[in-house]
MARMI-13220 format. One record per residue (C-alpha): residue in three letters; x, y negated, z. Coordinates in steps of 0.2 Angstrom, whole numbers, plus 5000, padded with zeros to 4 digits. Example, Ala and Ser with C-alpha at 12.3 -4.5 7.8 and 13.67 -1.06 7.14 Angstrom:
Ala506250225039
Ser506850055036
END
This chain:
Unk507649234947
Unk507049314962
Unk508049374978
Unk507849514988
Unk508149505006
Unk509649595011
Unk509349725025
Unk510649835035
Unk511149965029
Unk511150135035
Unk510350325032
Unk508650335028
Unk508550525035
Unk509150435053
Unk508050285051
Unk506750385048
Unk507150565060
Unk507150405073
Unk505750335072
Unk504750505072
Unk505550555087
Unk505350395096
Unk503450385089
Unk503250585096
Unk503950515112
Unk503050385113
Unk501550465110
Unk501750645123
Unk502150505137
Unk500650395133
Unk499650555132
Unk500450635146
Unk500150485159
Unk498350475152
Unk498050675151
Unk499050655172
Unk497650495176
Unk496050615168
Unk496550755178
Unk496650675194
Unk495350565192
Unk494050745187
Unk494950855200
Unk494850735216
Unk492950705211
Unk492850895210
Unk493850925224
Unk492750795236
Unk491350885227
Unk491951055235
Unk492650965253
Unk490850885254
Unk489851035249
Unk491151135263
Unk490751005277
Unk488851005272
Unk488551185271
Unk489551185289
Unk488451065297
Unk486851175292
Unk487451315300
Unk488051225315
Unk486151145315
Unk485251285316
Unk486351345328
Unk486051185340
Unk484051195336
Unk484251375342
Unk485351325358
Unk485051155365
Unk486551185376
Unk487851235363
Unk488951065364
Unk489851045372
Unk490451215368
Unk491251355380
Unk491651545380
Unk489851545392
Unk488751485378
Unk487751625368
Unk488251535352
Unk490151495354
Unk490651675346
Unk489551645329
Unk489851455329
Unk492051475330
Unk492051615319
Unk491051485307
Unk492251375310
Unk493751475306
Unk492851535290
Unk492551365282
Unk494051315289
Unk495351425279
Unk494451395266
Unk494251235260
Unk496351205267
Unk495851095275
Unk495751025294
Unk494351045302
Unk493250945316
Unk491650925325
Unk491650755336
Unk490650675347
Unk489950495343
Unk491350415350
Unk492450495338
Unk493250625350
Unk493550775345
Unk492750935354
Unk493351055343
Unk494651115330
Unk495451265324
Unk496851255338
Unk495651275351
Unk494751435345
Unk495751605351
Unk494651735344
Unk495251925347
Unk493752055342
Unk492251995349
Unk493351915362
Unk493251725363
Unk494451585372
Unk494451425370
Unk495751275374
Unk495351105383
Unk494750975368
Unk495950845377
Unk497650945371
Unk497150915353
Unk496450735352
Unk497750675340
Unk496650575332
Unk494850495335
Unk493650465320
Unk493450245320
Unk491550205325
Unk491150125311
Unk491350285301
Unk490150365313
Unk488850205309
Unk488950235290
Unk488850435291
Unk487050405302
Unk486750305289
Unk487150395275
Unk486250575279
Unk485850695274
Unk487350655264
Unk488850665271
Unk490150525270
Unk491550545258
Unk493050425257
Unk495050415253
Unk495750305264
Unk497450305274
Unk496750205289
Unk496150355300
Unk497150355317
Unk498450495318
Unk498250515300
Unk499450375291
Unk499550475274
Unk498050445262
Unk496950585267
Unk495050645258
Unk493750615271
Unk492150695275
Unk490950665287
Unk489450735288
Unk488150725305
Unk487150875310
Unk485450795314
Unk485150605310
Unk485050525328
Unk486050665337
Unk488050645344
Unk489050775335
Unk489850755319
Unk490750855305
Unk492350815300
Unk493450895285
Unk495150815281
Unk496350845270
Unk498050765262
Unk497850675246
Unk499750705240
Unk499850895246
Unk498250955238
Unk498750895219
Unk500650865220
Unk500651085215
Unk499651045201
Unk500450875193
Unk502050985195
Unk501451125185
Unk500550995173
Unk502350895170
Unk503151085168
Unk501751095153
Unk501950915145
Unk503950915146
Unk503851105136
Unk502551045125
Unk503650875120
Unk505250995116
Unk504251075106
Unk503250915097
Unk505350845096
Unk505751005086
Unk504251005078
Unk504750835072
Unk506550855070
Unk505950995057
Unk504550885049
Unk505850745047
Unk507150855040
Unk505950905026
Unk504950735022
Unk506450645023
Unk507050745009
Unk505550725000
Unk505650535003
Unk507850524997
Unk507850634985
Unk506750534971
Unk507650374977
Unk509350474973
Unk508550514955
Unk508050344954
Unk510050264957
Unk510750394947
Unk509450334932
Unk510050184937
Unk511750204935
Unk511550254918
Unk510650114912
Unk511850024918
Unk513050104908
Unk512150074891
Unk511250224892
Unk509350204891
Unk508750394889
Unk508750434908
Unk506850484915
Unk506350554933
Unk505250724934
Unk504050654946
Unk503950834955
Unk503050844973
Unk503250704982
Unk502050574991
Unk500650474981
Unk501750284982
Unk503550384975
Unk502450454962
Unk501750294957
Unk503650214960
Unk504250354948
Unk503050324934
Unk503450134936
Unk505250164933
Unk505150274919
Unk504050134913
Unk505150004915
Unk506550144905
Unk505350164889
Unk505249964888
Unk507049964891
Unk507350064880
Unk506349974866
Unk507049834869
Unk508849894868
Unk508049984852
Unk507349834845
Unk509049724849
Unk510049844841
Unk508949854827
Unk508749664828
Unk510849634827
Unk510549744811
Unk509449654802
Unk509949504808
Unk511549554800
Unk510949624785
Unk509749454782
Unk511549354783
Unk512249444774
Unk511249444757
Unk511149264755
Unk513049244761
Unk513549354748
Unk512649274733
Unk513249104738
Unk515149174739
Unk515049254725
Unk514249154712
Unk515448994719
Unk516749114717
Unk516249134700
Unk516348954696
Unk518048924703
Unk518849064693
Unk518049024679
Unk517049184678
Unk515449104676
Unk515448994661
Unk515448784662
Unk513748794653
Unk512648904666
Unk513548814681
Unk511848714686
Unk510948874684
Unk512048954696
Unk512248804709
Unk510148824708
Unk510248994716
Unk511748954728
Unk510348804733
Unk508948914736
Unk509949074746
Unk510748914754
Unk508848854760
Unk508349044763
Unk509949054773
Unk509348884784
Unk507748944786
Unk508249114794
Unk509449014804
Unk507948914813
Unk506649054814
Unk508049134822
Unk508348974835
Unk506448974834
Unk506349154842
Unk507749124853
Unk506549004862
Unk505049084863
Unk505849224872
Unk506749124883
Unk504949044887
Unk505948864880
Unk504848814864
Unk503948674872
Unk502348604862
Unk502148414858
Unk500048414857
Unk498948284847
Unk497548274839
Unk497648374824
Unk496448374809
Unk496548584804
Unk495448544790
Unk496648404780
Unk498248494786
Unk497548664779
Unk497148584761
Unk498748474760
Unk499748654763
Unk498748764750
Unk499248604738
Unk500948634742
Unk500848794735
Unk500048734718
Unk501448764705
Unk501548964713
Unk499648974713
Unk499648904696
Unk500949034690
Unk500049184693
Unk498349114690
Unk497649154707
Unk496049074710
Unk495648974726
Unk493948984735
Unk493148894750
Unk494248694751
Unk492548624747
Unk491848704760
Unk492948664775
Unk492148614791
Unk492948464800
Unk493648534814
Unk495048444828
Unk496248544835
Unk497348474850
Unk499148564842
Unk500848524840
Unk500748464821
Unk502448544817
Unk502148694823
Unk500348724818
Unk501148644798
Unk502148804800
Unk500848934805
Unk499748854788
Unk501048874778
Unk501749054784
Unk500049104781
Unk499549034767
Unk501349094759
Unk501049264762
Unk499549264756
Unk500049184738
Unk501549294739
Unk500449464740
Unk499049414730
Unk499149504712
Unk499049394697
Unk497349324693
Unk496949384710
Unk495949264722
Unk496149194739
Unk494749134750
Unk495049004765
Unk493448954778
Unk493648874794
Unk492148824806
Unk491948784824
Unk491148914835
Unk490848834854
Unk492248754859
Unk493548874847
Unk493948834829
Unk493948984819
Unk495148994803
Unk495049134791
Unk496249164774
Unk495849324764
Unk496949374750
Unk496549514736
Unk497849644734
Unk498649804738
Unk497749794757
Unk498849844771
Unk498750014777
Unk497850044793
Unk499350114803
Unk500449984798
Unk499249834806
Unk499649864823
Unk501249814819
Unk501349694808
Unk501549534821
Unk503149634827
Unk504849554825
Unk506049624806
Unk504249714803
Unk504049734786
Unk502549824777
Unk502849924761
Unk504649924765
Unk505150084751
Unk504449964735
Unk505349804741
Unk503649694734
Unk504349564746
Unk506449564744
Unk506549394752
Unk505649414768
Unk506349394783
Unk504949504793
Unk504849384804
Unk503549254799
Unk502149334808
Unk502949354822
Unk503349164823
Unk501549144819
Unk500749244833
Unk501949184845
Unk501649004842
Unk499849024841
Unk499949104857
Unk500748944863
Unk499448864858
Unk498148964869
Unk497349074851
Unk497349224844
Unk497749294829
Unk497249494821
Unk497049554803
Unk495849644794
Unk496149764778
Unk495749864767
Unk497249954755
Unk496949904738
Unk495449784741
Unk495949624752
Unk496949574769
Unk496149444780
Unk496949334797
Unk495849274806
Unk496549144820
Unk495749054832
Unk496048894841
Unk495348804856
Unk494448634851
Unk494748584868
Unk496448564881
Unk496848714889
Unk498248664898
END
């Protein structure tokens, strides 16, 4: 018997509403931190982008300013070119929000925005020395003269004066000359507006999504219960005794569906079988009870005198035969009992089928010779070897030749024929007579089935031969099926393996 594991117990609905939320969680933070790491990752590269076009685009215009003006640096309010070349600067310097340089080769500064007063077409400028806060590392300068026209574009936090990590551009005017561009601006203050507004998005849209889900939940989890409620109230009743109780399947997923029609399955073969018991305890009861009451009352009738001295042994004859009918039900009965508790074990040995098939139609000599029924085919038995329990394989022969000498009409005929196909003996018994009709064969291997049960043609039966029959045959590894046609003939077929199966 099999065990299933035990697990904790608790609500489906919570199990369930939990897991979504954790798995929506789960899911908006991993997708939040890689939709955060995307952004930044395109929106620094765009920004350098702009920074480096900015500092470029300066740079030109300073060039051709100082192709123009061979004297315009170091600048001061005397040069032509100062006016044009601070307004330039103050232009590209508010836009890109950024700090804005132009240095000399050793990395000074010679002017930024905090130098530049310009009033009108008025122009003052402040010493360079009050704004040095900084100086631009040599070996930057190396890599931007090597680097142009491009202009070198770097995030580092190693810029003197500048500890934060700041975007760097550096961009020289002409290859070989001694001033530089320089556009600086702070990593973290340049995005942190947009990460903020960005967490402001993903922390509304993940309330949402938790609603969203909470909803969702709500209504597949009661999708999910309710069928399982159905199922343990169907359930209950079968526990109760009552086997009529089926499940709608309804709309509901694809496996519950399936779970549903599996139970209501398992409920029709249920109920079958608590059919076929009951109808089993019947006839059962009603097979005991014939024989018991001929036997009690005709030895009742001897004791009281009722049935005279002279037809005693008559009498005693019949309590003898119900007596063996009786002890014959009683070990078909034990018989079944173990084959459906899977505990009829089978001896095997060689078994000659031919010898033990004629030695069982000679059993039944005196009944064939009664009703003059002729027998065909005994001459022309293959020798076939079976590997069978002899006992058991006896009482298949002799279940089926009984019925067919008990259903053959007299002067009717009965042909046997039993060859070897390949590695399978094939055995065949064909009786004339009424036939059995064709809605009936499906059933006839069933267990109290009787055929024809309204005329009574066969009082004595148990309706559990057959069963016997196909159920030890089965044992053995064959088959069995009938053919017929009402009012001409009935035919079993059975087939055996020549060879060990198991």
């Amino acid at each position: 018997m099999s065990v299933l594991t035990k697990r904790t117990s608790g609500s489906m609905f919570r199990r369930f509403f939990s897991l979504m939320t954790l798995t929506v969680i789960f899911s908006l933070t991993a997708a939040s931190f890689s939709l955060m790491f995307s952004f930044l990752r395109f929106w620094k590269t765009d920004h350098f982008k702009g920074l480096a076009d900015d500092a470029l685009s300066f740079a030109r215009s300073v060039t051709q300013l100082y192709d123009e003006d061979k004297e315009i640096f170091p600048i001061n309010e005397e040069n032509d070119s100062a006016f044009l070349l601070s307004s330039s600067f103050l232009t590209v310097s508010g836009r890109s929000a950024g700090e804005l340089y132009i240095v000399d080769e050793d990395g000074q500064i010679i002017l930024c925005k905090e130098m530049i007063a310009l009033n009108g077409e008025t122009l003052s400028l402040s010493p360079p020395d009050a704004y040095r806060t900084f100086t631009i590392p040599p070996e930057k300068i190396v890599e931007a003269r090597a680097n142009f026209p491009e202009p070198l574009k770097e995030e580092t936090d190693a810029l003197p004066g500048h500890p934060d990590e700041t975007f760097f551009v550096l961009a020289p005017l002409i290859p070989d000359g001694q001033y530089f561009v320089v556009l600086l601006q702070d990593v973290q203050s340049s995005y942190v507006p947009y990460t903020s507004d960005l967490f402001r998005m993903v922390l509304g849209t993940a309330f949402w999504a938790i609603a969203l889900a909470f909803v969702l939940a709500l209504i597949n989890s009661h999708r999910l219960v309710k069928p399982l409620k159905n199922i343990t109230e169907a359930t209950k009743q079968f526990a109760s005794g009552n086997f009529d109780a089926r499940i709608k399947p309804g709309d509901t997923y694809s496996e519950l569906r399936e779970l549903i029609e599996s139970f209501n399955s398992m409920a029709d073969s249920l109920q079958s079988i608590d059919e076929s018991r009951s109808r089993f305890v019947a006839d059962t009861s009603h097979e005991l009870k014939t024989p018991m009451t001929i036997i009690s009352g005709f030895v009742d009738g001897i004791l009281d005198g009722t049935i005279p001295p002279e037809d005693t042994e008559k009498y005693l004859r019949i309590v003898s035969d119900e007596t063996k009918r009786l002890s014959r039900l009683v070990v078909s009965m034990l018989n079944i009992s173990k084959i459906e508790a899977d505990k009829l074990k089978l001896t095997l040995t060689d078994v000659a089928l031919d010898d033990m098939l004629c030695k069982t139609v000679v059993g039944f000599e005196k009944t064939i010779g009664d009703k003059n029924i002729s027998v065909f085919g005994l001459d022309e038995l293959e020798p076939v070897t079976v590997p069978a329990d002899d006992t058991l394989l006896g009482q298949i022969l002799y279940n089926l030749i009984d019925n067919a000498v008990k259903f053959t009409p007299d002067y009717g005929e009965i042909r046997v024929s039993l060859t070897q196909d390949k590695k399978t003996a094939v055995l065949k018994i064909r009786n004339s007579g009424k036939g059995i009709p064709p809605e009936e064969c499906p059933h006839i291997f069933d267990r109290f089935y009787k055929v024809d049960k309204s005329r009574g043609l066969d009082a004595k039966s148990f309706g559990i031969g057959l069963f016997i029959v196909k159920s030890v045959i089965e044992l053995h590894r064959g088959t069995i099926s009938v053919d017929s046609v009402v009012d001409e003939y009935t035919e079993f077929t059975v087939c055996l393996p020549t060879e060990r199966q198991f």
